[in-house]
N, C-alpha and C positions, 0 to 999 in steps of 0.2 A: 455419573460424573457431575461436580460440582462446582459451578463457576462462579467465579466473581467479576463482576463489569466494572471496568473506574471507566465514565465517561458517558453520559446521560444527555451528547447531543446528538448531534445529526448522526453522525455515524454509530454512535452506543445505540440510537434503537435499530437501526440497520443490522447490527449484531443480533438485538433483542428479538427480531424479526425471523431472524436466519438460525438461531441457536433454539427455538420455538418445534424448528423441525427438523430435528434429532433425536432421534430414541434417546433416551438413557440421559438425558444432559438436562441441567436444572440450576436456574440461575439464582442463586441465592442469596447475593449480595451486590448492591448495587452502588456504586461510590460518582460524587459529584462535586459541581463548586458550588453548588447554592442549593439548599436543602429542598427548597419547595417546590421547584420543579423536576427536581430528583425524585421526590416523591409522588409527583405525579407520574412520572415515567414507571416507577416500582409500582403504582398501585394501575396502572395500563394493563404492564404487563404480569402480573400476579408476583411480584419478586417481595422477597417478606423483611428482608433488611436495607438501611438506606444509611448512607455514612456521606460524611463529606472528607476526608483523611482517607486514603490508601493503608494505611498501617492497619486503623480497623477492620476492613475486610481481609488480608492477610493475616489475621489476629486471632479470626474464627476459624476452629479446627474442622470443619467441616466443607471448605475450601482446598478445592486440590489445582485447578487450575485459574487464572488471572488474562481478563483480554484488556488491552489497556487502548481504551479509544478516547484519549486525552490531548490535550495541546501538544503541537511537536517539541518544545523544549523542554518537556517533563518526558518523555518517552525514555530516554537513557538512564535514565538515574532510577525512573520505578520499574523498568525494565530488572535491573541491579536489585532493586529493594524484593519483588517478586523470588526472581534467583535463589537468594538470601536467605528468603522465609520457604524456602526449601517448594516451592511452586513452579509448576509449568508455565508459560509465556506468551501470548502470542501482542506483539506489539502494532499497531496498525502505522504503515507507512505514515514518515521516515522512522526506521530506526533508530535514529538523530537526527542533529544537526550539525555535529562535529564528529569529524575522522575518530579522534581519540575516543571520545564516545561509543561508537559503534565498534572499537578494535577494544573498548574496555569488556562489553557487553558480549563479545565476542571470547574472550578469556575466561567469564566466568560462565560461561556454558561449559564450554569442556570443562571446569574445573567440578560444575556438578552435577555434568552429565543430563541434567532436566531438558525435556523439551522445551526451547526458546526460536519460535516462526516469525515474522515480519507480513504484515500485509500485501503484500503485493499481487493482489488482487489479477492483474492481467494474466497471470500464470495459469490462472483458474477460470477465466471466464470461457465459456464455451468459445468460443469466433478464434482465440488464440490459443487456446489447445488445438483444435481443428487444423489449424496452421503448421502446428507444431509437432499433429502426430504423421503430416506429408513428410517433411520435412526430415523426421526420423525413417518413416519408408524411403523414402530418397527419390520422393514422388514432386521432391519443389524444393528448389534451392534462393532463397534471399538475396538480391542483388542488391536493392535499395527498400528502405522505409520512409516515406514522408510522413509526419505526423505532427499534428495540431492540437494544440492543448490551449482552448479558449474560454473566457471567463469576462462576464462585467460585473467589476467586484472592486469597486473605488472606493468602497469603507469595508469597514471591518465587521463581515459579517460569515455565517457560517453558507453552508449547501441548504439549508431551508431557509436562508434570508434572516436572519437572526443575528443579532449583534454577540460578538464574542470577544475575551478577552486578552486572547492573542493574537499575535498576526502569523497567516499564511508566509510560507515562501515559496517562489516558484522552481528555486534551483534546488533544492533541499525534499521539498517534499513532490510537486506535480513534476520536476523530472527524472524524478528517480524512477516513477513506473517506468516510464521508455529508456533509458538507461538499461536497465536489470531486464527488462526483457527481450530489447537490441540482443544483449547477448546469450540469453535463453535461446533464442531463434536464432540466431547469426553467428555463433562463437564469441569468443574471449576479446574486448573492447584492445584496439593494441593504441588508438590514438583520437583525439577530444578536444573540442576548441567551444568556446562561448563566446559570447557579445549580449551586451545587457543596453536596456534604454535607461532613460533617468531614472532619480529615485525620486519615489514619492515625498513630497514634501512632509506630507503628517504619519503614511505607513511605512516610512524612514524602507520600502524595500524596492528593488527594480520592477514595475509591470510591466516590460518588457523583456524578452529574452531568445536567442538564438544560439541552437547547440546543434556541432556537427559531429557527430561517429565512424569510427570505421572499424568492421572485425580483422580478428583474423584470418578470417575465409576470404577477405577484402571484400563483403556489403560494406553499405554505406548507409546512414542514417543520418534526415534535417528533423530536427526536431522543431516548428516555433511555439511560444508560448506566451502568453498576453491575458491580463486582466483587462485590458482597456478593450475588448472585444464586443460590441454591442450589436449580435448577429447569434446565430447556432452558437449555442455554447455544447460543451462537454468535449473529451478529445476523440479526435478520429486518427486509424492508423492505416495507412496504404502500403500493402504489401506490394515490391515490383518482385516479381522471380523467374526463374528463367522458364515456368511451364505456367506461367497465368499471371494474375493481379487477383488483388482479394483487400478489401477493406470492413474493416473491424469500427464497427461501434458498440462500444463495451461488448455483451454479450451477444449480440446478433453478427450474421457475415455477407457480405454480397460479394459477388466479383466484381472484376474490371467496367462492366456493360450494367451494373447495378441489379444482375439477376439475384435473387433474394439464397444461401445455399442454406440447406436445413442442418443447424449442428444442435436440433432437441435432442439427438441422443449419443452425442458426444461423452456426456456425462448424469447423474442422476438428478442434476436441477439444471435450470436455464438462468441460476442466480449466481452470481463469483461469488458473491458474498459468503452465500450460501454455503459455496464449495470451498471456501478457505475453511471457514469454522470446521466443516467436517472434515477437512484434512487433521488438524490442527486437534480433533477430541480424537479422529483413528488414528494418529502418529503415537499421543499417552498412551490411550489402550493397548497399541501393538510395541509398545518401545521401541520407536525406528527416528528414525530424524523425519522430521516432514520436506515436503517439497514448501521452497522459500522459507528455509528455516534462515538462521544468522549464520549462519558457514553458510550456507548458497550464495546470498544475495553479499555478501561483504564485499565482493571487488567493487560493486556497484557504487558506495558509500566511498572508496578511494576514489574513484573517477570523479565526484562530486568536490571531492578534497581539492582536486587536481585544478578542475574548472575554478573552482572558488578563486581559487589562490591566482589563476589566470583571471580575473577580472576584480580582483583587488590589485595587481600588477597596472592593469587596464587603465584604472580608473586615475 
C-alpha cells in the first residue's frame, strides 16, 4: 500500500515513525509548507517525492491512500479534495473546526464509500482499550472521568517547540479527544456545558477552558484544559467505576493506588499511534470501515458545535 503524508511536522514524523512498521506500507510522497525541511524529513525517512501542494501528491497514480497531518483549518476541505481524487483518508484530529465541515466530510464518504478515519488516537492507545474491553465484559462500569489536558504553550509553537503557522485550539482540537471517548466508554453524550477564560491577546483564542459531560448511562465527565500550565504537561485521564479507579496516561495504565497494570499485550504495539495507522491500512485491505472512522466520531464534532455556540452566547 501506498501512502501519501501532507504534513512534515511533529506529528507527520510520528506517522513516519509508526507507518515504518507495517509490512506492506510505503510512503511515497510527502507534502509540506516549506520545501526544505520537507525535504529533510523525506530524505530522514527514505520517502522519494517531496511537494509542498496537496494536489501533487494526489496527482500521482501510485498513491492509493492519504494521511493528512496538517494544520486543523485545512483538515476539511483536503479531507474533501482526498475523497475526490477517488483516495482513502485518514485525517488526524479534529476533523474540523466547523459542524458543517465535519457533516460535509461526512456526506461524501457515504457518497464514495472510501475509507475516511479521524485521529483519535485515545481509542487505540493500549491503557484505553484495556478500559474498554472491562467495560464490554461488564467487568467496570464508568461513573465519573476527571481529566486534564495541560500545556505551556503562550506562543505559537508545535509539540517539539517549533514555531508554527497556525494556531492550536483547545475546544476544537485537545477536547475532542475526551469528548469522543467519554462516550466510547460511557455511552451516547445526552448533555454539555463549557466555560472559557480570557482570550489571548495576540493568539486571539481561550487558554483556558472547562467542559462538563454526562452520558446516557448517567457517567459524568470534568474535563479542564489550560495552556497556561507550567507544571506536568500532557493529559491524564481518571477513571472513577463502580469496580476500581484506573488512570491513563496516554498509553500506559495504573490504578487508583498508582499500581503500575500491564496492558503490553492489549494490542500488538504499546504505540496509539502506531495502532491507528494500522487500523487505518487493515480497514483499506479488508473493506470494512475502521474503528474512528467519520460516521463513529461525528456526534462528537456536534457536541463541540454545541459548546461553541454556548460560549459565544457566553461571552
Amino acid at each position: 500500500m501506498k501512502i501519501c503524508l501532507a504534513g512534515a511536522g511533529a506529528f507527520g514524523v510520528k506517522h513516519l515513525e509508526a507507518l515504518a512498521k507495517i509490512d506492506g506500507v510505503e510512503v511515497v510522497s510527502l507534502v509540506g509548507r516549506q520545501r526544505a525541511p520537507t525535504e529533510e524529513v523525506a530524505r530522514r525517512f527514505g520517502v522519494g517525492h517531496v511537494a509542498t501542494d496537496l494536489a501533487e501528491g494526489l496527482a500521482r497514480d501510485d498513491v492509493d491512500a492519504v494521511i493528512l497531518a496538517t494544520p486543523t483549518q485545512l483538515h476539511a476541505a483536503q479531507a474533501l479534495a482526498c475523497l475526490d481524487a477517488g483516495r482513502h483518508v485518514q485525517v488526524e484530529i479534529p476533523l474540523a473546526d466547523r459542524w458543517s465541515d465535519a457533516e460535509a466530510v461526512a456526506r461524501r464518504q457515504q457518497q464514495t464509500g472510501l475509507v475516511a478515519m479521524v485521529g483519535h488516537t485515545r481509542r487505540f492507545n493500549p491503557s484505553h482499550q484495556w478500559v474498554h474491553r472491562r467495560i464490554e465484559a461488564g467487568a467496570f462500569r464508568v461513573q465519573q472521568m476527571d481529566v486534564q489536558t495541560y500545556f505551556f504553550r503562550r506562543r505559537n509553537i508545535n509539540a517539539l517547540g517549533q514555531p508554527r503557522s497556525w494556531t492550536d485550539h483547545l475546544l476544537w482540537h485537545h477536547a475532542a479527544h475526551t469528548v469522543d471517548l467519554f462516550a466510547w466508554q460511557a455511552g451516547e453524550i445526552v448533555a454539555a456545558h463549557a466555560m472559557q477564560g480570557p482570550i489571548h491577546p495576540e493568539l486571539r483564542i481561550a487558554m483556558d477552558m472547562s467542559i462538563q459531560l454526562k452520558s446516557s448511562s448517567g457517567a459524568i465527565c470534568t474535563l479542564s484544559l489550560s495552556f497556561n500550565n507550567d507544571g506536568p504537561l500532557g493529559t491524564f485521564f481518571r477513571y472513577i467505576g463502580d469496580t476500581g479507579t484506573y488512570v491513563a496516561r496516554y498509553d500506559d495504565l495504573v490504578d487508583g493506588k498508582e499500581q503500575r497494570i500491564d496492558v503490553s499485550q492489549v494490542d500488538v504495539s504499546m504505540n496509539g499511534i502506531e495502532l491507528q495507522d494500522r487500523e487505518f491500512v487493515a480497514a483499506i485491505r479488508e473493506g470494512r470501515a475502521p474503528r474512528a472512522s467519520v460516521h463513529d466520531v461525528l456526534p462528537c464534532y456536534r457536541w463541540l458545535d454545541r459548546m461553541e455556540k454556548q460560549l459565544a452566547e457566553a461571552a
